[in-house]
N, CA, C and O atoms as CSV, one atom per row, in Angstrom:
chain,resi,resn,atom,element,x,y,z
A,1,UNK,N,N,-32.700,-27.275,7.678
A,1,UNK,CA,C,-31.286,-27.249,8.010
A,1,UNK,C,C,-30.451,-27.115,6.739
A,1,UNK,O,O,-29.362,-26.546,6.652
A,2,UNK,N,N,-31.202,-27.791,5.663
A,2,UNK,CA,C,-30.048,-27.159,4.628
A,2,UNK,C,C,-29.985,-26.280,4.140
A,2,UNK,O,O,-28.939,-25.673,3.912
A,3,UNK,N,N,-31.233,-25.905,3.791
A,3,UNK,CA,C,-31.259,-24.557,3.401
A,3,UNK,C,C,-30.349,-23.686,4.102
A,3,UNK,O,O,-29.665,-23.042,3.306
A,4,UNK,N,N,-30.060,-23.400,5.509
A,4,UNK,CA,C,-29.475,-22.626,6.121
A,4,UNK,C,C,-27.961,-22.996,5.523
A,4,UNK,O,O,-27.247,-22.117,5.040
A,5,UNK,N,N,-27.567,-24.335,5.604
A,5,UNK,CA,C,-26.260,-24.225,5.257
A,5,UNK,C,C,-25.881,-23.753,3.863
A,5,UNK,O,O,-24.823,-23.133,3.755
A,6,UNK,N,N,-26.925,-24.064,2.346
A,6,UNK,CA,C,-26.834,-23.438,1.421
A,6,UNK,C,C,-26.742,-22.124,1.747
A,6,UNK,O,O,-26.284,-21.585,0.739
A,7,UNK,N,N,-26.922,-21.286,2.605
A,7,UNK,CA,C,-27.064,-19.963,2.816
A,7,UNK,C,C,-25.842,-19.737,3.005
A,7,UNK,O,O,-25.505,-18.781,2.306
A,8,UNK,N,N,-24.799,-20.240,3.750
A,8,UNK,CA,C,-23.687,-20.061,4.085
A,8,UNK,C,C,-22.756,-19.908,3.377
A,8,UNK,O,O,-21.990,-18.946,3.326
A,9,UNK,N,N,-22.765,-21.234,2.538
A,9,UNK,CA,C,-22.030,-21.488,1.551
A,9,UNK,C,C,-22.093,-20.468,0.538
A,9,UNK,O,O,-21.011,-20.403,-0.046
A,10,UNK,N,N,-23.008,-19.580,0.067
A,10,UNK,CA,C,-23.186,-18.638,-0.982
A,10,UNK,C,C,-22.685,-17.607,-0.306
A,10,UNK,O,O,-21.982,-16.837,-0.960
A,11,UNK,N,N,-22.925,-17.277,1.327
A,11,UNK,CA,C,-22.335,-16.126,1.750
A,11,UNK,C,C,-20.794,-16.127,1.605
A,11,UNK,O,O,-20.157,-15.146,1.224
A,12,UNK,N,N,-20.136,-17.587,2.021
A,12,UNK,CA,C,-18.446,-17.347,1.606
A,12,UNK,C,C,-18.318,-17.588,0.317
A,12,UNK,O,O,-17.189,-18.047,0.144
A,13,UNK,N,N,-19.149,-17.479,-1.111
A,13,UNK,CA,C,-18.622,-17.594,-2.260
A,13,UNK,C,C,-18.949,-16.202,-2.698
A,13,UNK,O,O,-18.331,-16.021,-3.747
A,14,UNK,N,N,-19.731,-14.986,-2.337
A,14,UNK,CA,C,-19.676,-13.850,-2.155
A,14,UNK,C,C,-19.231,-13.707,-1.569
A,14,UNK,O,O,-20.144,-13.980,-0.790
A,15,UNK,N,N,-18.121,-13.357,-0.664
A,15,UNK,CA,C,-16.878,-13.255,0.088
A,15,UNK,C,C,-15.918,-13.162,-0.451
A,15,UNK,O,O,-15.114,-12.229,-0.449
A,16,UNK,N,N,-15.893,-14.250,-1.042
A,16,UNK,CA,C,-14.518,-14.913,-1.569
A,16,UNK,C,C,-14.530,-13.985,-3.112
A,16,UNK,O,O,-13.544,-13.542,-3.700
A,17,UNK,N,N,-15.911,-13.879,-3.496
A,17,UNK,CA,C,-15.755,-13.303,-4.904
A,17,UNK,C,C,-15.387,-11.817,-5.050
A,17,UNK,O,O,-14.879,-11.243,-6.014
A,18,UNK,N,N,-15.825,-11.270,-3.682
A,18,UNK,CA,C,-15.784,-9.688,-3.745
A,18,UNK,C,C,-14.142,-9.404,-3.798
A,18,UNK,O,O,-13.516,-8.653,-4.545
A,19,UNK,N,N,-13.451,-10.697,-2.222
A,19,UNK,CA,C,-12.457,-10.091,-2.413
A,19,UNK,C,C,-11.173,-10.710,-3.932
A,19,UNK,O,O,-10.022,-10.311,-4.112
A,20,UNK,N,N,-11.523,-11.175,-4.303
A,20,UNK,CA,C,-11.248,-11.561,-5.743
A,20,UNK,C,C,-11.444,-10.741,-6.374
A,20,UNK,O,O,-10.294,-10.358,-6.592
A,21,UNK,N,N,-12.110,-10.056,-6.933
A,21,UNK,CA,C,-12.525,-8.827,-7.231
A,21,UNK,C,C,-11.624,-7.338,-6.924
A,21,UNK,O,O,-11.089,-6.582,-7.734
A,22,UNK,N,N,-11.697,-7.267,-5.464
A,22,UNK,CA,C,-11.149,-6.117,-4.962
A,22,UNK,C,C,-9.435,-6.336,-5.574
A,22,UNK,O,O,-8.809,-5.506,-6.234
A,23,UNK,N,N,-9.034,-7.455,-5.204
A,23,UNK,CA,C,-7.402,-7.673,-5.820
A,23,UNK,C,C,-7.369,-8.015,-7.071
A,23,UNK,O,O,-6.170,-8.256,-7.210
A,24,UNK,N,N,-7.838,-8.195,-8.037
A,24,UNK,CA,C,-8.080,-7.995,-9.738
A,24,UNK,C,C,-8.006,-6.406,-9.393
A,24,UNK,O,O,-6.970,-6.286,-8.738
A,25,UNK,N,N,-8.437,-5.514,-9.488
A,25,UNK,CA,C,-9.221,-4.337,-9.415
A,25,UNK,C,C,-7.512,-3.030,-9.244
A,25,UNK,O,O,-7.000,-2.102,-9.870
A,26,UNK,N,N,-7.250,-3.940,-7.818
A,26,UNK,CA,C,-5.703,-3.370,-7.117
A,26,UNK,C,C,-4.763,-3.679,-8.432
A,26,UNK,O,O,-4.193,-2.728,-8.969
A,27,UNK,N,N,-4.564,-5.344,-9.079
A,27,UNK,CA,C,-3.722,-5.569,-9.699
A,27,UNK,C,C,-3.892,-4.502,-11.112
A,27,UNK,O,O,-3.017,-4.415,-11.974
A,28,UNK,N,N,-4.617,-4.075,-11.126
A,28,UNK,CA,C,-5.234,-3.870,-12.857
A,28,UNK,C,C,-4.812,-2.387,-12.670
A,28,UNK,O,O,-4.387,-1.898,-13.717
A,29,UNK,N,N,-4.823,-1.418,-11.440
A,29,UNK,CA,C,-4.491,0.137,-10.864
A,29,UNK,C,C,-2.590,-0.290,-11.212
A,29,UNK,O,O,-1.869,0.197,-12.083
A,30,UNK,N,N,-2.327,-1.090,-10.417
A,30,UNK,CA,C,-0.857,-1.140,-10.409
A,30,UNK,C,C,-0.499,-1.496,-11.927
A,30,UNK,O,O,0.111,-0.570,-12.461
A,31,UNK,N,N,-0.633,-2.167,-12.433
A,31,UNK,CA,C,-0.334,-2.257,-14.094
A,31,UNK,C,C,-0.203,-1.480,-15.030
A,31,UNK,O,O,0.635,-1.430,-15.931
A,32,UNK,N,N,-1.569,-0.510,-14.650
A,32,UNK,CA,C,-2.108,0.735,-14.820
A,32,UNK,C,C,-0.405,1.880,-15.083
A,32,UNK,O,O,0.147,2.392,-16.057
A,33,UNK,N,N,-0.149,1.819,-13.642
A,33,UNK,CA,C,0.628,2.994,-13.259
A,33,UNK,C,C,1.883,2.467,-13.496
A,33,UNK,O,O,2.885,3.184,-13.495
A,34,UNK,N,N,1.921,1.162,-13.718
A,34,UNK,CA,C,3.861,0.853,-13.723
A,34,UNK,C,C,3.842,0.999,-15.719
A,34,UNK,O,O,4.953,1.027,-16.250
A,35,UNK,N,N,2.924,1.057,-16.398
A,35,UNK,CA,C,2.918,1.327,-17.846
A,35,UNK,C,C,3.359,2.883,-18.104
A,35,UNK,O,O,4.212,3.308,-18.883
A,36,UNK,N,N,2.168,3.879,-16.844
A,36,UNK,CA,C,1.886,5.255,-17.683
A,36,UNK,C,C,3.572,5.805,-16.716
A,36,UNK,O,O,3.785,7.017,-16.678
A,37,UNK,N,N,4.294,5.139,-16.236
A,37,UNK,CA,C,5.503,5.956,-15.702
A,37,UNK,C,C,7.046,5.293,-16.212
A,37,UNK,O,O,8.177,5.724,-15.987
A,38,UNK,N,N,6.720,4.398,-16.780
A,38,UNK,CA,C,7.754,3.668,-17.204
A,38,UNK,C,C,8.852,4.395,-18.137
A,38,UNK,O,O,10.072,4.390,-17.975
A,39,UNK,N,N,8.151,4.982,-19.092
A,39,UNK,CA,C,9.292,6.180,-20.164
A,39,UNK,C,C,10.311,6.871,-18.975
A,39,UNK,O,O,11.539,6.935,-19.037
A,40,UNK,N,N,9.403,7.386,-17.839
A,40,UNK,CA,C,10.496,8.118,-16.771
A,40,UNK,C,C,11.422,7.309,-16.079
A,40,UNK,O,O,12.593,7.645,-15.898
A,41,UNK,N,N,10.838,6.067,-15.619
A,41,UNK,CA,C,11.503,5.051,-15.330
A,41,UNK,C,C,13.051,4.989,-16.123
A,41,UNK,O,O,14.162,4.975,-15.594
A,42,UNK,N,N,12.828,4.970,-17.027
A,42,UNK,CA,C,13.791,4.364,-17.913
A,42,UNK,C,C,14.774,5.359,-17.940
A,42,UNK,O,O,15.906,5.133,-17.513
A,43,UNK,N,N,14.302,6.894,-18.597
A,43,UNK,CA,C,14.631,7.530,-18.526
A,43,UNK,C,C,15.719,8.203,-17.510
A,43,UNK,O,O,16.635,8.921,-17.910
A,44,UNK,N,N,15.500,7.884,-16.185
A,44,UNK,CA,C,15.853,7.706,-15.098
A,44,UNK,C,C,16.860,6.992,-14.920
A,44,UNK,O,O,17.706,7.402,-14.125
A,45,UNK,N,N,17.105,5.462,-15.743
A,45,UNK,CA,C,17.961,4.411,-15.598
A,45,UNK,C,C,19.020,5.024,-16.382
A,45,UNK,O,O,20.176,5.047,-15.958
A,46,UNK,N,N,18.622,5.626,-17.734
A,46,UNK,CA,C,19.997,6.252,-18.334
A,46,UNK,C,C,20.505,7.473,-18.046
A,46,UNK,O,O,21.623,7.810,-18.436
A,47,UNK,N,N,19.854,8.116,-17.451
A,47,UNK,CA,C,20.530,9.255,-16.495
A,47,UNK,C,C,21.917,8.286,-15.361
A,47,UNK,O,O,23.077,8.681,-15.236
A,48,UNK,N,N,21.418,7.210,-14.796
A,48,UNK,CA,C,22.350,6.617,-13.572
A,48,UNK,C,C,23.411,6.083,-14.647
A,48,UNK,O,O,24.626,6.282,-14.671
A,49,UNK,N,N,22.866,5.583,-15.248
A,49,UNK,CA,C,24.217,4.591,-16.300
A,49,UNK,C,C,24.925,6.325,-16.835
A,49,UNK,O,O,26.149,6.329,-16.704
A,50,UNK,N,N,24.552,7.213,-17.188
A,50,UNK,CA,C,25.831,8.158,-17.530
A,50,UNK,C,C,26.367,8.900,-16.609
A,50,UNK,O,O,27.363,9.613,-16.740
A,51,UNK,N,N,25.443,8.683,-15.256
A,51,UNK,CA,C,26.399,9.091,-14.197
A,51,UNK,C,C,27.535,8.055,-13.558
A,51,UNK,O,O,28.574,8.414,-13.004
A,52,UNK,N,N,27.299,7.321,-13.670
A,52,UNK,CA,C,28.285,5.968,-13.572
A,52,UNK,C,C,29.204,5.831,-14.514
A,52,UNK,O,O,30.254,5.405,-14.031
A,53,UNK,N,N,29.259,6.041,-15.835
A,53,UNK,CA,C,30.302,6.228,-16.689
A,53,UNK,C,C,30.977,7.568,-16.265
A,53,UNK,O,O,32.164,7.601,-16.590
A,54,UNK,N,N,30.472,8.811,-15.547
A,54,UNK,CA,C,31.065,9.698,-15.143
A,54,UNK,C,C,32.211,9.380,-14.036
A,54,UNK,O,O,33.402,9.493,-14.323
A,55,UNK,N,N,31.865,9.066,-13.038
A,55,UNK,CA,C,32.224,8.997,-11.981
A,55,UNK,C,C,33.592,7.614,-12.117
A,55,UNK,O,O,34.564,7.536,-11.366
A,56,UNK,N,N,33.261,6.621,-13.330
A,56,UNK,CA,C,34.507,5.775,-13.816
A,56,UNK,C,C,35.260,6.212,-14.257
A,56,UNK,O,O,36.388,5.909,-13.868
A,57,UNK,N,N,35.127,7.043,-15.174
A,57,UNK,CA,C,36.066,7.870,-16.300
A,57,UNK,C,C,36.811,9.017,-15.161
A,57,UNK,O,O,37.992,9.253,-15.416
A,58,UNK,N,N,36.330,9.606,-14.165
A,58,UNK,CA,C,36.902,10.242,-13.609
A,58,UNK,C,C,38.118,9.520,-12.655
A,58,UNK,O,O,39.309,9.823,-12.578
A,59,UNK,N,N,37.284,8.348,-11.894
A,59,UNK,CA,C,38.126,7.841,-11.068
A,59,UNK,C,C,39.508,6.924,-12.074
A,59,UNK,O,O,40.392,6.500,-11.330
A,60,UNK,N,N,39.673,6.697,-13.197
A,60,UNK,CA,C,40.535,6.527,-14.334
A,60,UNK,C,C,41.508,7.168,-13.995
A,60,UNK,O,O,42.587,6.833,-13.505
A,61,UNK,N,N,40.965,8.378,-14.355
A,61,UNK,CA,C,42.056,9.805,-15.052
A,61,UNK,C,C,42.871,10.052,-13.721
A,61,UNK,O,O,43.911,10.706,-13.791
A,62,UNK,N,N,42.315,9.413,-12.181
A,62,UNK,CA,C,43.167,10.254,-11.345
A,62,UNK,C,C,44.695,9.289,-11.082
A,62,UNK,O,O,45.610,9.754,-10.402
């Protein structure tokens, strides 16, 4: 009988480890991709900030 339950117990700590694993794995892809796009990111942010100084400076002048 114990043996069987030792059996168990290793089956949910391989379980538990794979999916531990699988979400390390996800987190480490997403880290990945929010690094290699970030220059555009940004890039992106100062495009909006000089369209926003546009659209102030205009609504000013009227």
């Amino acid at each position: 009988m114990s043996e069987q339950e030792q059996e168990k117990d290793r089956f949910w700590l391989i379980v538990g480890g794979a999916v531990l694993a699988i979400v390390v794995v996800i987190l480490l892809i997403k880290q990945s991709e929010n690094e290699k796009f970030a220059p555009i990111k940004q890039q992106v942010e100062q495009e909006n900030a000089q369209m926003n100084i546009r659209v102030l400076n205009d609504s000013a002048e009227k």
